[in-house]
C-alpha atoms as a printed R data frame, in Angstrom:
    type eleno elety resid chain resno       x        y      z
1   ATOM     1    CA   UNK     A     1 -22.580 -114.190 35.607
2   ATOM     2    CA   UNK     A     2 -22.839 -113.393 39.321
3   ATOM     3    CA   UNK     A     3 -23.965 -109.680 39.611
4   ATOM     4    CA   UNK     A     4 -27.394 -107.810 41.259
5   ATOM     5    CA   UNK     A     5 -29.361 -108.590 44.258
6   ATOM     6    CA   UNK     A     6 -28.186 -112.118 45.398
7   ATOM     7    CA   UNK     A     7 -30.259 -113.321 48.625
8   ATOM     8    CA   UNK     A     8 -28.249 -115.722 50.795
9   ATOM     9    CA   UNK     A     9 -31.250 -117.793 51.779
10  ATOM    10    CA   UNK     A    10 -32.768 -118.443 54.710
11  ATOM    11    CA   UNK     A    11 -33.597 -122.625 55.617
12  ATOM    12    CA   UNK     A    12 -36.875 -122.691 56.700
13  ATOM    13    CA   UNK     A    13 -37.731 -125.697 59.343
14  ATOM    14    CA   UNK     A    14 -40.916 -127.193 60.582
15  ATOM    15    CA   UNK     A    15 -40.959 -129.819 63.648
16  ATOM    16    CA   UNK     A    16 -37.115 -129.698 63.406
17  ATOM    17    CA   UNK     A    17 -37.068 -130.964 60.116
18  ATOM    18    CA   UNK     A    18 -35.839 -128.425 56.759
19  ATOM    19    CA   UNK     A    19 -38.985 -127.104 55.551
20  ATOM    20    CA   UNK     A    20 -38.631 -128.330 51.594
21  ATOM    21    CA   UNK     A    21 -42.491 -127.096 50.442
22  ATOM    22    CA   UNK     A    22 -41.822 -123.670 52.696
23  ATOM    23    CA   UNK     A    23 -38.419 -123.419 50.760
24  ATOM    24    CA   UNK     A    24 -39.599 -124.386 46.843
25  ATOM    25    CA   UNK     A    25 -41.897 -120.939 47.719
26  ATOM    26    CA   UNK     A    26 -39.240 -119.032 48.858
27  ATOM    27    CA   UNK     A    27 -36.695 -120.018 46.094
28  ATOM    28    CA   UNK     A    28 -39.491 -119.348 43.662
29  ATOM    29    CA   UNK     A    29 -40.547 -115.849 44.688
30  ATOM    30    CA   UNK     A    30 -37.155 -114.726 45.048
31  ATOM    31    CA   UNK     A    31 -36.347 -115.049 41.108
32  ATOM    32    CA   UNK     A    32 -40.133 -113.706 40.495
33  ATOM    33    CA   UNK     A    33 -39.025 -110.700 42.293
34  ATOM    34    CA   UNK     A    34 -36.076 -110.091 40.717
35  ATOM    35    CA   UNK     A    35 -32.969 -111.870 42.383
36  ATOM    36    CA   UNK     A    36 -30.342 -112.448 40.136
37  ATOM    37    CA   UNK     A    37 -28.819 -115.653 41.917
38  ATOM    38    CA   UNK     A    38 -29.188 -117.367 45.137
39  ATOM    39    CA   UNK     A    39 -27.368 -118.604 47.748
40  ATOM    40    CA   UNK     A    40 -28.275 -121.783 49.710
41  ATOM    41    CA   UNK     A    41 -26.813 -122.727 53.346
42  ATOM    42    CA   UNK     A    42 -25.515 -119.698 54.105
43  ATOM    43    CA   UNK     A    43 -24.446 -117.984 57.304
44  ATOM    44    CA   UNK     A    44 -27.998 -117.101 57.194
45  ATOM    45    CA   UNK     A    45 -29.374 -120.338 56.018
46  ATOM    46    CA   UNK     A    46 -27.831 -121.973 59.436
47  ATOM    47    CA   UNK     A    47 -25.742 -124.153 57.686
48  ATOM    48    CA   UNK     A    48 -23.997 -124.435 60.592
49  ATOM    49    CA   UNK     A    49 -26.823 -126.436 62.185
50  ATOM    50    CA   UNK     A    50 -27.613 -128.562 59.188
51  ATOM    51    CA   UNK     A    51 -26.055 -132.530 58.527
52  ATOM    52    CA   UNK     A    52 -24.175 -133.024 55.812
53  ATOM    53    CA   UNK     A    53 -27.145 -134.777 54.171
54  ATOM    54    CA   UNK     A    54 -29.121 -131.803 54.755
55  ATOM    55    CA   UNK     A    55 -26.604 -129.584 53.769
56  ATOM    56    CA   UNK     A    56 -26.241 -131.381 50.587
57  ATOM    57    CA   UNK     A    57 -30.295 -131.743 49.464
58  ATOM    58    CA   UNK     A    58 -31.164 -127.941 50.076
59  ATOM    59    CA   UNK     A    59 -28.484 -127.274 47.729
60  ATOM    60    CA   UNK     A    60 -29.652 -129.940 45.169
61  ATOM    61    CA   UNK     A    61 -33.355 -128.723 46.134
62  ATOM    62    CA   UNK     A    62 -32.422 -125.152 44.932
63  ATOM    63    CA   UNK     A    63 -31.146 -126.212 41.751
64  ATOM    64    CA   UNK     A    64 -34.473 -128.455 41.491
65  ATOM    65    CA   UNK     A    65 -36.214 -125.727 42.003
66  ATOM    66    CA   UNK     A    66 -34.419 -122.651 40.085
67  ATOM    67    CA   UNK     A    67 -34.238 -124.730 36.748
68  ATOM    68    CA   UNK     A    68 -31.229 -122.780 35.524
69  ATOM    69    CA   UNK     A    69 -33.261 -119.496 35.804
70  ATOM    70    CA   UNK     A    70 -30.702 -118.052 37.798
71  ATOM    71    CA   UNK     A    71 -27.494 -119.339 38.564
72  ATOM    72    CA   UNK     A    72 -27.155 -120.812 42.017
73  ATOM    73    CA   UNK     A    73 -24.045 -120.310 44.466
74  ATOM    74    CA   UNK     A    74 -23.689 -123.205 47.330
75  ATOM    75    CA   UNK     A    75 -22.712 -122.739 50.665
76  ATOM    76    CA   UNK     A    76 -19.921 -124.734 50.957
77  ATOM    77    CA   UNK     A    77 -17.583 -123.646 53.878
78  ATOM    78    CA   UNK     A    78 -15.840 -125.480 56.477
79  ATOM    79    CA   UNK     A    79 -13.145 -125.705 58.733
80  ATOM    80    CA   UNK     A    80 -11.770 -128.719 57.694
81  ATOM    81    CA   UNK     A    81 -10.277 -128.891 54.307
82  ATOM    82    CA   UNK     A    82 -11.528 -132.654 53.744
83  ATOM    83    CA   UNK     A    83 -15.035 -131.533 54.382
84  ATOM    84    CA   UNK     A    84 -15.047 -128.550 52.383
85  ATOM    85    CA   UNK     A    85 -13.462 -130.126 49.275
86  ATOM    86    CA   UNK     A    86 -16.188 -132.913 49.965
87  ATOM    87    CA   UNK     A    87 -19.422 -130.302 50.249
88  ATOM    88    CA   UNK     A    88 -18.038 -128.741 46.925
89  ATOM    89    CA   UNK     A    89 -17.807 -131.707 45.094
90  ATOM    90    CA   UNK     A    90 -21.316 -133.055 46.490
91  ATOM    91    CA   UNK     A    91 -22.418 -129.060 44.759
92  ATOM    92    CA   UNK     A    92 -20.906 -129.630 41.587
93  ATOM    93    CA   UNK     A    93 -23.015 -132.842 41.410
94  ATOM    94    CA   UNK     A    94 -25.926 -131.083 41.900
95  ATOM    95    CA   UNK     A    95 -25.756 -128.635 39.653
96  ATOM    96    CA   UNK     A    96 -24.448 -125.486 41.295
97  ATOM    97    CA   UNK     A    97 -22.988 -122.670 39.321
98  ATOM    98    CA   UNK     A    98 -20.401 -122.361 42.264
99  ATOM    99    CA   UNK     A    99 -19.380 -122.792 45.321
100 ATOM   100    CA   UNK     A   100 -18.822 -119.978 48.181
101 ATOM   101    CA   UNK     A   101 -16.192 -120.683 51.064
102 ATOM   102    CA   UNK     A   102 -15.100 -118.927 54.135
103 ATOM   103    CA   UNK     A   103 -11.621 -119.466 55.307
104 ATOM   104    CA   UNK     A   104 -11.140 -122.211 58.176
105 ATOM   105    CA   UNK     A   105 -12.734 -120.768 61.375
106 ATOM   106    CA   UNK     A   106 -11.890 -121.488 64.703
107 ATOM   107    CA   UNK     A   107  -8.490 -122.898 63.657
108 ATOM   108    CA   UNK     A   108  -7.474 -119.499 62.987
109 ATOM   109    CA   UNK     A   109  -4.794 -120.448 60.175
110 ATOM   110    CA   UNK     A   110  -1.918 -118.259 58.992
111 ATOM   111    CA   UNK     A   111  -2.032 -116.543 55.491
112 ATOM   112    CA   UNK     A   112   0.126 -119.969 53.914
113 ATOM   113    CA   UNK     A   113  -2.704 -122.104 56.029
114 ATOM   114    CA   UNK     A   114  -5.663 -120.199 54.256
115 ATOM   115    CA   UNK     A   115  -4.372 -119.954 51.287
116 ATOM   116    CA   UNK     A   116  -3.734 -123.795 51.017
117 ATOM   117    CA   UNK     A   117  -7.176 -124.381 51.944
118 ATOM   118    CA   UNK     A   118  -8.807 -122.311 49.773
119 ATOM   119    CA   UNK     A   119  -6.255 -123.348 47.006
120 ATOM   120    CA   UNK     A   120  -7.753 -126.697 47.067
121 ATOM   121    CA   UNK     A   121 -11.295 -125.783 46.876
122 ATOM   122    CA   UNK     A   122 -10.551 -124.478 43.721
123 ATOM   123    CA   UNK     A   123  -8.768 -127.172 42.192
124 ATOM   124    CA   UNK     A   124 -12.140 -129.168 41.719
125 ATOM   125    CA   UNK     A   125 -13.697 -127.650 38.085
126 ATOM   126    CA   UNK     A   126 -16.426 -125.580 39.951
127 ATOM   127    CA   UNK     A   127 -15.965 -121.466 40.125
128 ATOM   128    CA   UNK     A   128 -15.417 -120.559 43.753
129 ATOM   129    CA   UNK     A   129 -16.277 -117.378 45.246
130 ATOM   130    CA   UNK     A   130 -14.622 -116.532 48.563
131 ATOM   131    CA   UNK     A   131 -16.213 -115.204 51.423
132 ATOM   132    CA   UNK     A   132 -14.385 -112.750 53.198
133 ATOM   133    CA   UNK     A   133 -16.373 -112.394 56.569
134 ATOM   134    CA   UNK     A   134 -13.998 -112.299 59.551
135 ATOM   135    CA   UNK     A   135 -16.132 -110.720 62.272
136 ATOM   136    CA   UNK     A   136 -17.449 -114.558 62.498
137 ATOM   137    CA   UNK     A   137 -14.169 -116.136 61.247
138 ATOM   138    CA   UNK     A   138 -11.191 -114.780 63.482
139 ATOM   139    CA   UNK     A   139  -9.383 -115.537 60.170
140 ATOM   140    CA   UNK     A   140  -9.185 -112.214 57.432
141 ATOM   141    CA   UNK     A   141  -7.614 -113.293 53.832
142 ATOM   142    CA   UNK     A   142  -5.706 -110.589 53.258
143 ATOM   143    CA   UNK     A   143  -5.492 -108.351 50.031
144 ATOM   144    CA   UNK     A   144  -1.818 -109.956 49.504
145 ATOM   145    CA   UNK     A   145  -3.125 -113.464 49.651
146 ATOM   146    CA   UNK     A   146  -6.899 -112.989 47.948
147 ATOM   147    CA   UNK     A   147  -4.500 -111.953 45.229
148 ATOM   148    CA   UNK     A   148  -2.638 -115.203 44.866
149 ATOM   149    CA   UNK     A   149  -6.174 -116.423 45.070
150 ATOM   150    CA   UNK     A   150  -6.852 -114.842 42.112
151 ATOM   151    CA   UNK     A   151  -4.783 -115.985 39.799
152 ATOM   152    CA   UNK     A   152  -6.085 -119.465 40.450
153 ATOM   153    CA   UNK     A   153  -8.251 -120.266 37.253
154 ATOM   154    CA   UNK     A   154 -11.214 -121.370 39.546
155 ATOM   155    CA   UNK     A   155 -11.594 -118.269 42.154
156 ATOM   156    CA   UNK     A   156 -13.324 -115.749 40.576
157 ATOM   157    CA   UNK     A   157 -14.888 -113.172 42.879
158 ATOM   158    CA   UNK     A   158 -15.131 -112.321 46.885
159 ATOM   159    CA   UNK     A   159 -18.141 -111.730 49.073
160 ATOM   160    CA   UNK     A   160 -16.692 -108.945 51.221
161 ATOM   161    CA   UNK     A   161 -17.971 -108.582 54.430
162 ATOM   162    CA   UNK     A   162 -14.986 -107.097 56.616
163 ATOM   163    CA   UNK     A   163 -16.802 -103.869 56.676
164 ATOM   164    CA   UNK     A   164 -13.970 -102.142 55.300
165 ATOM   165    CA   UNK     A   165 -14.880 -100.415 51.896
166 ATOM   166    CA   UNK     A   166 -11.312  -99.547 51.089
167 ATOM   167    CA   UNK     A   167 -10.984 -103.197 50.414
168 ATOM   168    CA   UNK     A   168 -12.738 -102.851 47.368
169 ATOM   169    CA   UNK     A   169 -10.076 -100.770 45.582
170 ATOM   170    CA   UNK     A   170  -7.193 -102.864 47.523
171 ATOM   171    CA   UNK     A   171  -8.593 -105.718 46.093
172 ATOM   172    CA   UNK     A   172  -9.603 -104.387 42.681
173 ATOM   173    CA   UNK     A   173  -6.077 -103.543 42.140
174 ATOM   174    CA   UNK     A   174  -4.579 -106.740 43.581
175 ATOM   175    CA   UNK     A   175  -6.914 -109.288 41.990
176 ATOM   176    CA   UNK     A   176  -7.637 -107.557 38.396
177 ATOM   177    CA   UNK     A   177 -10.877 -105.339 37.210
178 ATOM   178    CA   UNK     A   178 -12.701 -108.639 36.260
179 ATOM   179    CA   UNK     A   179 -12.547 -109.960 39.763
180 ATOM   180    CA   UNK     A   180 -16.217 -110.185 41.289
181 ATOM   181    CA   UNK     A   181 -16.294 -108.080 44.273
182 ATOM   182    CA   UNK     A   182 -19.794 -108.390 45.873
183 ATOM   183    CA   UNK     A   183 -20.940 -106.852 49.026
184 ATOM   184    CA   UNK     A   184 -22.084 -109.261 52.060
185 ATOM   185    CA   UNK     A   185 -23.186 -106.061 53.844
186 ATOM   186    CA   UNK     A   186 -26.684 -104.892 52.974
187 ATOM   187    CA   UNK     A   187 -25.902 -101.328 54.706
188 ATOM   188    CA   UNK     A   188 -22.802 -100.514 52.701
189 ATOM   189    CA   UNK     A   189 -23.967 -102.046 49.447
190 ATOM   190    CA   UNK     A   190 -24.112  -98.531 47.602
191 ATOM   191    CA   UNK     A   191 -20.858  -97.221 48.854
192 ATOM   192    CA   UNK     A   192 -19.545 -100.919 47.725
193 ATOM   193    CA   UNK     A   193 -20.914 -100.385 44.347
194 ATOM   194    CA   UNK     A   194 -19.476  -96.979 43.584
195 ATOM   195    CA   UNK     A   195 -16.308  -98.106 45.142
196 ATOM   196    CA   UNK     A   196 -16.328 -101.137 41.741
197 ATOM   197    CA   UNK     A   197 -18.522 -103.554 43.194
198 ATOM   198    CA   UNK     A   198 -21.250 -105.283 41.394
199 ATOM   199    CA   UNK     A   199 -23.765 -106.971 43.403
200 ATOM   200    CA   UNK     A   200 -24.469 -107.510 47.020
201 ATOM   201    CA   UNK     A   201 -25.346 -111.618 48.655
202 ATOM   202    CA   UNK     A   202 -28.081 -109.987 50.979
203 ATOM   203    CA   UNK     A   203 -29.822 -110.864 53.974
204 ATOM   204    CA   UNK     A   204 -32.356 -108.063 53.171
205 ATOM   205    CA   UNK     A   205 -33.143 -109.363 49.825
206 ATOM   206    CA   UNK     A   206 -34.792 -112.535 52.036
207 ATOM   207    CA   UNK     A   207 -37.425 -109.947 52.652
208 ATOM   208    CA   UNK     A   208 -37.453 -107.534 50.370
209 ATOM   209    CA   UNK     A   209 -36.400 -109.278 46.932
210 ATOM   210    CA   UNK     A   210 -38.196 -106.942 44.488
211 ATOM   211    CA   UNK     A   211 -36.316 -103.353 46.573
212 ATOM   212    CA   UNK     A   212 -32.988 -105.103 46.528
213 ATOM   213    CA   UNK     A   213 -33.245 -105.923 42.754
214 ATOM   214    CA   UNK     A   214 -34.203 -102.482 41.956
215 ATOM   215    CA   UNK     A   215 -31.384 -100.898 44.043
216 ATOM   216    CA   UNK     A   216 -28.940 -103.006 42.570
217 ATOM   217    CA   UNK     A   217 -30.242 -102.243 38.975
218 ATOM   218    CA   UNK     A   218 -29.968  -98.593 39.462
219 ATOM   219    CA   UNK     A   219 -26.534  -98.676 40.688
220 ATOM   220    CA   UNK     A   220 -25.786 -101.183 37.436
221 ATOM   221    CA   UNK     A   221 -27.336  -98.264 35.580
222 ATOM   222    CA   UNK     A   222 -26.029  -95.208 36.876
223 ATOM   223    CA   UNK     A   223 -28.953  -93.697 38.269
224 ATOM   224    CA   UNK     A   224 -27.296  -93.256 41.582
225 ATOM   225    CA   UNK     A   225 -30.394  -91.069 42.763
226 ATOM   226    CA   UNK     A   226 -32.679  -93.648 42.233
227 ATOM   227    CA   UNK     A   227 -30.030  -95.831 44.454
228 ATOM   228    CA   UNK     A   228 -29.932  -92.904 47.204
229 ATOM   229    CA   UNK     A   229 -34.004  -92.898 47.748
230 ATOM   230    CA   UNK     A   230 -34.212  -97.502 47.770
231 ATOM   231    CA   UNK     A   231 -30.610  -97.295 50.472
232 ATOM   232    CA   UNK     A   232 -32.778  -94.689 52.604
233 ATOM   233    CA   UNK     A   233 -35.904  -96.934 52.518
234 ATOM   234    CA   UNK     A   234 -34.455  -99.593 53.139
235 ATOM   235    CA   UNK     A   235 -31.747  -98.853 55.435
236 ATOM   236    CA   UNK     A   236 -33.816  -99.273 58.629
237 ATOM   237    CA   UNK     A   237 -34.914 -103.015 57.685
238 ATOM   238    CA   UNK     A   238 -30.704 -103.595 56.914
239 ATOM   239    CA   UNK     A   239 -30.793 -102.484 60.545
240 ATOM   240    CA   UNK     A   240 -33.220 -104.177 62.010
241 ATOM   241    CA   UNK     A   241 -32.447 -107.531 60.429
242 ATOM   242    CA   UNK     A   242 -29.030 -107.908 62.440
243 ATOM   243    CA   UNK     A   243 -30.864 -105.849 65.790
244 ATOM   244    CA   UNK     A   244 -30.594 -110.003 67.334
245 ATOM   245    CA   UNK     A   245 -28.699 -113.127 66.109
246 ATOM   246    CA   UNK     A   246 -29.458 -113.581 62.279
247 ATOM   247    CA   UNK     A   247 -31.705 -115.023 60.523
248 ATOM   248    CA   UNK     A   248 -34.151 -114.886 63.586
249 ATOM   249    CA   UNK     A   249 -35.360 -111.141 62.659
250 ATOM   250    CA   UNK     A   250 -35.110 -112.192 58.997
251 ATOM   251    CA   UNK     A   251 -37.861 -115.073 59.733
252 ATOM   252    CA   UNK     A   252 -39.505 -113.180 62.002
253 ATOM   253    CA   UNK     A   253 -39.561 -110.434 59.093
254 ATOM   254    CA   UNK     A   254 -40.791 -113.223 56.102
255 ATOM   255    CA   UNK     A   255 -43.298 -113.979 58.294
256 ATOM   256    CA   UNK     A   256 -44.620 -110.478 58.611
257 ATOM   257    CA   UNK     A   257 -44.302 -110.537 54.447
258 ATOM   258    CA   UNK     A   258 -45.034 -113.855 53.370
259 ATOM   259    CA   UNK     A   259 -47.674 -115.151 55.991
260 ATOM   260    CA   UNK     A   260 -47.615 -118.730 57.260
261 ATOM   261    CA   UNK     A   261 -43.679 -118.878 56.261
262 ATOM   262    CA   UNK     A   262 -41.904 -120.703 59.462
263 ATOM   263    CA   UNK     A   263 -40.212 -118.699 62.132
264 ATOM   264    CA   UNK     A   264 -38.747 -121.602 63.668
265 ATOM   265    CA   UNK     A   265 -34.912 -121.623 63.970
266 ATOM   266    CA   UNK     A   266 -32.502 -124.702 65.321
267 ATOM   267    CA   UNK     A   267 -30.254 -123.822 68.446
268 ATOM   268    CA   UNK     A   268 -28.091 -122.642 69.394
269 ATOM   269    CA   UNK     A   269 -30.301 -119.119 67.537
270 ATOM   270    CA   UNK     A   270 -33.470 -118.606 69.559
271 ATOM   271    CA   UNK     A   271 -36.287 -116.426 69.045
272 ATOM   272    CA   UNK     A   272 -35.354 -112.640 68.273
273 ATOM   273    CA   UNK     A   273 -36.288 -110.507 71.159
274 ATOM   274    CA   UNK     A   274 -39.406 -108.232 71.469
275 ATOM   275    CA   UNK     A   275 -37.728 -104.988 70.936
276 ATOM   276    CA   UNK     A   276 -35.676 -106.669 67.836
277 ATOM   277    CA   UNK     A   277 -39.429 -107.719 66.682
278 ATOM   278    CA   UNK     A   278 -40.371 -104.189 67.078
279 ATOM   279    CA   UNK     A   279 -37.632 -103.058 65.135
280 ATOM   280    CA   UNK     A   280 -38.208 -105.238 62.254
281 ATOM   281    CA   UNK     A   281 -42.006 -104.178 62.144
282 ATOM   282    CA   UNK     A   282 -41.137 -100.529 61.918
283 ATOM   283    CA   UNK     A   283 -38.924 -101.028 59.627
284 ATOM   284    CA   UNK     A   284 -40.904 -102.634 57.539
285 ATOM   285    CA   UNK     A   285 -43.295 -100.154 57.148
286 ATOM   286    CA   UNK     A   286 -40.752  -97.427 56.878
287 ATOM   287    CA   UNK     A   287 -40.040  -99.469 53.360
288 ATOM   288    CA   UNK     A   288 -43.768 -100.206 52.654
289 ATOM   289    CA   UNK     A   289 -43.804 -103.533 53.338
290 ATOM   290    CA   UNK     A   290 -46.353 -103.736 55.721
């Protein structure tokens, strides 16, 4: 169910307020190009910055919008259990297809402390894919404990983003071949793949939808030349997007491609810097974008 290009959405805002005509565009031209599910509030989508009442209508707004086209996987982490379990209810609600959580941040939990949190999650009747990302967490679920994870009925894949591709086999072999492993870094996406992965929840894919979707399909295909020549083209935009605090490059980039989409961003994220601008320009030409 959860496989390909996945874009982990950007929230676009207008006078401070979530952008919802900006965002029905977006959500539509992503599946028109070729994503194969979508991920609202985010890391990238700032969900960090949004209410809960926010939080909870751009998640119901994306299922609005999608109309079971593709399936839809909701934000949903936090680093307190009650509010977690109370964002993944609120996406079940909606309509999700299920919910993605980090492990508790800034509490920096032991392995019994994540566990327990996840645990609960995904005792609520929704599929819950765990997000593995502990360059912003402090907090790494280990291979031992993703594969107690695992054998809960409701976790059924990872979004790895520790950077570490030998995960990928650790993990394989601890949580079971049918385990979703999917990439949450656009620049190792291809080694990810040939390593058994099967999708990647991109930043890049906010940009470039229709590239990422064609990467990803000729990796699901085998034509891993076809997969060399899309990484190379678009390897300098996977750069460029994380050259300043994401998702500022990545608006300042769907600005570049979609014109009139809003570049504004809540603090604490400010405006990318020139050079990262630069950056994002060239490489958006580099993958004929621009």
């Amino acid at each position: 169910m959860f496989f390909g290009s996945i874009p982990a959405l950007v929230t676009p805002f207008a006078a401070g307020r979530v952008d919802e005509a900006a965002f029905r565009v977006l959500v539509d031209w992503q599946i028109d190009e070729g994503s194969s599910a979508l991920v609202p509030c985010g890391t990238t989508g700032e969900a960090a910055t949004l209410s809960t009442d926010e939080h909870r209508r751009v998640i119901a707004l994306t299922v609005e919008v999608t109309r079971g086209r593709v399936p839809v996987i909701a934000g949903c982490g936090s680093n307190n259990t009650a509010h977690a379990i109370e964002l993944t209810r609120s996406a079940k609600d909606a309509g999700a297809d299920a919910a993605l959580h980090v492990p508790p941040y800034y509490n920096r939990p032991n392995q019994g402390g994540t566990y327990a949190h996840l645990a609960a999650v995904a005792d609520l009747d929704i599929p819950i894919i765990l997000y593995n990302v502990p360059s912003r967490t402090i907090t790494d679920i280990s291979v031992e404990t993703m594969g107690r994870l695992s054998r809960l009925p409701g976790v059924i894949g990872v979004k790895d983003a520790t950077g570490n591709l030998a995960r990928v086999t650790a993990q394989r072999l601890a949580c079971g071949e049918e385990f979703i492993q999917l990439s949450g870094n656009d620049d190792m996406a291809l080694g990810f793949n040939a390593m058994g992965g099967v999708g990647c929840i991109s930043v890049t894919a906010n940009v470039a939808p229709k590239l990422c979707a064609e990467f990803q399909a000729a990796m699901r295909q085998g034509r891993w030349d076809d997969a060399l020549a899309l990484q190379d083209k678009l390897y300098p935009l996977h750069a460029a997007l994380f050259s300043d605090a994401s998702p500022g490059p990545a608006k300042h980039a769907l600005s570049k491609v979609r014109p009139g989409f809003p570049t504004e961003l809540r603090l604490p994220m400010t405006e990318p810097s020139t050079s990262s601008r630069a950056a994002v320009d060239a490489a958006l030409v580099h993958a004929g974008l621009a």
